[in-house]
C-alpha positions as CSV (number, residue, x, y, z in Angstrom):
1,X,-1.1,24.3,-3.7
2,X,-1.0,22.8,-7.2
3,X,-0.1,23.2,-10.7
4,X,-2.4,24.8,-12.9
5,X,-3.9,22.9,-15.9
6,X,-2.0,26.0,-17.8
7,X,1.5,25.1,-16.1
8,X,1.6,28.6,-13.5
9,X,2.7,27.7,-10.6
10,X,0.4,27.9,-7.5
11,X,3.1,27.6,-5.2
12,X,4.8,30.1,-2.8
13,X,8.2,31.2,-4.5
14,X,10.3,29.1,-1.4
15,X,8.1,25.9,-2.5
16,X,9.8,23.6,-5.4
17,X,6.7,21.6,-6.5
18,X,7.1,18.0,-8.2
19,X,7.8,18.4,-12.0
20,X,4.2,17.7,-13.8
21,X,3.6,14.2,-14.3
22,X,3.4,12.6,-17.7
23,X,0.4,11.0,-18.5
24,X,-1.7,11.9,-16.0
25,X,-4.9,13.3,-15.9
26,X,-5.4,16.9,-14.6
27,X,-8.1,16.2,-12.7
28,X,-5.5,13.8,-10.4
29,X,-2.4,15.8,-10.8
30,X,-4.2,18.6,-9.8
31,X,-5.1,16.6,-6.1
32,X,-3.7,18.0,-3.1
33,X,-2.6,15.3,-0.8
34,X,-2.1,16.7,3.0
35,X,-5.3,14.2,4.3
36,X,-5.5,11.0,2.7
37,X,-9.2,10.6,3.6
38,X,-10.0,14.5,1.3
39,X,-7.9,12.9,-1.0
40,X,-10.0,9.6,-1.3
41,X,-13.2,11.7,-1.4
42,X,-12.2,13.4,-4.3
43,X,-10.4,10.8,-6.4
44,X,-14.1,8.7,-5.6
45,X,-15.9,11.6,-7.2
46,X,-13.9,10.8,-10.4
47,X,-16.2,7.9,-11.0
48,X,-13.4,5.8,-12.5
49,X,-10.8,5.5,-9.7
50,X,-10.6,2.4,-8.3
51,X,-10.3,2.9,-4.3
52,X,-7.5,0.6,-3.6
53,X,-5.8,3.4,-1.1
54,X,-7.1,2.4,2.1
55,X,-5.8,-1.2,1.2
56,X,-9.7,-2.7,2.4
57,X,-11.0,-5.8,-0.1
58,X,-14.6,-5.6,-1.4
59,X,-15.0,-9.3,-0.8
60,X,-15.1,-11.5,1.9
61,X,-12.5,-12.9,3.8
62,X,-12.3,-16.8,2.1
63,X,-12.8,-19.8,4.4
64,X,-9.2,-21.2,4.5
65,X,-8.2,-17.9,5.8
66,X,-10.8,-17.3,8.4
67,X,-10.2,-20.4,9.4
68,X,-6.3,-20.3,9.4
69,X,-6.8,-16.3,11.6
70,X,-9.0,-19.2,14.3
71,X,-6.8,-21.3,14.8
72,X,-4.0,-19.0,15.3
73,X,-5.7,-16.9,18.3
74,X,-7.0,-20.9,19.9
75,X,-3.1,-21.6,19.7
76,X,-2.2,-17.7,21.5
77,X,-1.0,-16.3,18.6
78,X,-2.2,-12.8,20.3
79,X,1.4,-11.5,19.7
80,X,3.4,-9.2,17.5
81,X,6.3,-11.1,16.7
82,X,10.2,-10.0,17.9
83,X,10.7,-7.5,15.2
84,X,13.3,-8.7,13.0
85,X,12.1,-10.0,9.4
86,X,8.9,-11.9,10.4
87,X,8.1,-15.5,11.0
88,X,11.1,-17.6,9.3
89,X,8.0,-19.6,7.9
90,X,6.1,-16.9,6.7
91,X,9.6,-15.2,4.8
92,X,10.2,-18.6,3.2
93,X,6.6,-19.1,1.8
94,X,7.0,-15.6,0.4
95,X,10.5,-16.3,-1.3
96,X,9.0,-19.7,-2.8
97,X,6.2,-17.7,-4.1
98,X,8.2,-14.3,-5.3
99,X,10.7,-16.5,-6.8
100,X,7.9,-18.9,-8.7
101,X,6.5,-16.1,-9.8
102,X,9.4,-13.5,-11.0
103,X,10.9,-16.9,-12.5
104,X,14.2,-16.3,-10.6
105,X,15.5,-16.9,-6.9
106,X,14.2,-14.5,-4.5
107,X,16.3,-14.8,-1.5
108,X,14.6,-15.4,2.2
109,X,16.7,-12.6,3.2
110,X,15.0,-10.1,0.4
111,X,11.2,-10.6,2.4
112,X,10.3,-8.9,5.6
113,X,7.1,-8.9,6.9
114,X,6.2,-7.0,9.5
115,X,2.9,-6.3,11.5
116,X,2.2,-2.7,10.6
117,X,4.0,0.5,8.8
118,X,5.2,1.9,12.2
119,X,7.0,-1.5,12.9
120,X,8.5,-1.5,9.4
């Protein structure tokens, strides 16, 4: 259930909804969110979302990275990794860059990288 563009509530009486959100269209506050892929649907219809929700590129993969992906499985890289914070090498490349780019030191031990939400 949802708030109305008017501000009544649509929800049951034992439901506290989110206080409406400032600045943001109706049309988007007014989504309900139990399935992602509804959601998607309907935010696409909107003409000028910008699907970045499913977290898929619309361009290809560049070379350096295909290539970097082929050497890893010719080397067995077939792995997860022992879940701690990620590959040490991996956590420091991303605390050089996070730090080059916030202009401040970003710790190693502030990055983790892991293979997937459900190992996070």
């Amino acid at each position: 259930m949802t708030l109305s563009r008017s501000g009544a509530s649509a929800y049951p009486a034992n439901v506290r909804p989110f206080p409406p959100l400032e600045g943001i269209r109706p049309q988007i506050q007014d989504l309900r969110t139990e399935n992602i892929a509804q959601l998607a649907a309907k935010a696409q219809s909107l003409g000028d979302v910008i699907p970045l929700w499913y977290g898929e590129g619309d361009m290809v993969t560049p070379g350096f990275i295909i290539d970097a992906a082929k050497a890893s499985l010719d080397a067995g890289q077939t792995f997860y990794i022992p879940n701690m914070r990620g590959l040490g090498s991996l956590t420091t490349a991303l605390s050089d860059y996070q730090s080059r780019l916030h202009g401040r030191h970003i710790a190693v031990e502030r990055s983790t990288v892991t293979p997937g939400g459900m190992h996070a």
